[in-house]
N, C-alpha and C positions, 0 to 999 in steps of 0.2 A: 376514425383513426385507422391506418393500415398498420396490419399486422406482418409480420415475415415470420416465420417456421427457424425455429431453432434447429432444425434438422439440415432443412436447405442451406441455412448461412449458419455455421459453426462459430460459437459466438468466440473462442479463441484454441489456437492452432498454429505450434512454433510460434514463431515469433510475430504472431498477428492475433488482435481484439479485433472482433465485430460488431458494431452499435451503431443504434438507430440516431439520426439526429435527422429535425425537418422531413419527417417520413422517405428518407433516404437511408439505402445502409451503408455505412462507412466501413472500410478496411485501414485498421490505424496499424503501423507497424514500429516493432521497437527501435530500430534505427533511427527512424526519426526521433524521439520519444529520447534519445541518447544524444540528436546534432547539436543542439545547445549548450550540452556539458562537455565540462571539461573532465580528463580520465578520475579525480578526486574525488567527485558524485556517482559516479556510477555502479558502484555498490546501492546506493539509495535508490537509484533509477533503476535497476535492473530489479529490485525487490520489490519495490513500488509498482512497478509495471506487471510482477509475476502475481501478486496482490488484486490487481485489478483483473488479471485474466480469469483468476478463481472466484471472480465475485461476477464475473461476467458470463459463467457455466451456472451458476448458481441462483442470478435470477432472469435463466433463460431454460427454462424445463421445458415451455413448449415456444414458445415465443421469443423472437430474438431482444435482450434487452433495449433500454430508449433513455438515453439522457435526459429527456425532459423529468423534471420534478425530481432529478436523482439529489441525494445529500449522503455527504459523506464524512465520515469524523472521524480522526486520524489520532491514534496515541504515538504516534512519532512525527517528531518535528522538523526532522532532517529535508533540507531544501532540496535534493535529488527526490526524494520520497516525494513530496510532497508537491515537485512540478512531474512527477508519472502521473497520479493522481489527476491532476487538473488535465494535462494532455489527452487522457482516456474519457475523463467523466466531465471537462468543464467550472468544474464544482468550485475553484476558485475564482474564476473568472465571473460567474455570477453571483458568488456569494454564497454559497451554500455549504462552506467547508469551514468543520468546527476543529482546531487541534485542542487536544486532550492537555493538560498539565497538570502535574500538582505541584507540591514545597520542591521537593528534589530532581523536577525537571520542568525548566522554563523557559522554551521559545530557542533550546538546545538541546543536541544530541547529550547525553549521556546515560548512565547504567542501568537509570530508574525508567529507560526510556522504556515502551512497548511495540513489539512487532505485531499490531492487529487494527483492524478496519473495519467500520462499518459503514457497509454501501444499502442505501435504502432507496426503494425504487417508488415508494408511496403507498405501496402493499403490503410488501414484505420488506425486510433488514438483513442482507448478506453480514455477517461478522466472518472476516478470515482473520485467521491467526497463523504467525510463523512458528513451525515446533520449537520450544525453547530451546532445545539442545542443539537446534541447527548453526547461531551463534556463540563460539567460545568465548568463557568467559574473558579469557585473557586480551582478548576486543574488548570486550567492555573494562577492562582495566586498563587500555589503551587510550581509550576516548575520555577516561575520567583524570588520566594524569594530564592530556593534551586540556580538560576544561580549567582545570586545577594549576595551571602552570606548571604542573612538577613533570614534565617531561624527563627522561632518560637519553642518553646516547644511543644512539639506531632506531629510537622510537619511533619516528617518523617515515624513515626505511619499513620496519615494520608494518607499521598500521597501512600504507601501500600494500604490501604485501597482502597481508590477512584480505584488503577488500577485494585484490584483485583474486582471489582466490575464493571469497565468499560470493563473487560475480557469476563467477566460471560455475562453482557446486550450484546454483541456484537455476543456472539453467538446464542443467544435467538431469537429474531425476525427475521424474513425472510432479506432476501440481502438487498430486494427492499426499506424495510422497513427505515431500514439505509444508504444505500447510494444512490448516482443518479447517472446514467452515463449517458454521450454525444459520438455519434460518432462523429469525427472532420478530415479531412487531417492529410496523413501519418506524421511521425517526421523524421528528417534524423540524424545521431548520433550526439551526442551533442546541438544538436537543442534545442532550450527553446520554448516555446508554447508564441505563440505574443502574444496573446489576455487576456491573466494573468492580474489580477489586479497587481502585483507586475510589469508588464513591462508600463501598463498602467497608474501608477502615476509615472514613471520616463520619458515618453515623452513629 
């Protein structure tokens, strides 16, 4: 199997991931990663995609990362998230993508929802996470009246607002800035990560 130097190809850089697929290295860029959606998602896709760049520094220390055998499992269920994800790693398309849920969030965005990721390469386990204080709260009170029906007047004006401005911060500050990542033990498909605070208030 060929290897490529994490050095030589920078596994991501502005608005570009580098990864391996069929011993080829690919340049995937966010624009693309954006042509499918409409402006509504792209809070999800722009966070999803800055998610996947830090998991892509993360398991390429000397070696450039490689789709193959990657799995990944998402505590947020938001459909812009979750088609960055696939566009970067594949991991829906073949099957290898677990989304996270519990009682208070199911197969929707809302409150309970989590900004963190685990990308496993069959080695090792990227986990990134978004700093919590990076989304206000008042977003997630946003998304729980729109699940809720109790919408407000200007709600909707708003919550445009807040994404298109939680787009714009996300791309602004350095990776490290906004998120943290942890290496942890490989995931095997469908595996959920034990040590999650969602498995750990249910034992």
């Amino acid at each position: 199997m060929q290897t490529f130097s994490s050095s030589e190809y920078t596994p991501a850089q502005g608005l570009l991931i580098r990864i391996v697929d069929d011993n080829k290295v690919l340049t995937l860029d966010y624009q693309e990663a954006t042509a499918q959606h409409q402006r509504s998602l792209w809070w999800g896709t722009a966070v999803g995609y800055r998610a996947m760049q830090m998991a892509a520094i993360a398991l390429s220390p000397k070696h450039l990362w490689r789709r193959d055998h990657l799995v990944v499992v998402s505590a947020h269920p938001g459909p812009g998230v979750l088609d960055s994800l696939n566009y970067v790693t594949h991991c829906a398309d073949k099957g290898t993508l677990t989304v996270m849920e519990n009682d208070n969030c199911v197969s929707r965005c809302n409150s309970q929802m989590k900004f963190e990721w685990w990308v496993s390469d069959g080695e090792k386990t990227a986990h990134v996470m978004l700093n919590e204080d990076f989304v206000p709260v008042e977003f997630y009170q946003l998304i729980d009246r729109r699940v809720y029906s109790e919408t407000k007047e200007d709600d909707d004006k708003l919550f445009e607002l807040y994404k298109v401005n939680l787009s714009s911060r996300i791309w602004v500050a350095p990776l490290e800035e906004n998120f943290t990542v942890e290496i942890l033990p490989p995931l095997a498909k469908g595996e959920i990560p034990g040590n999650h605070v969602w498995n750990k208030a249910l034992a």
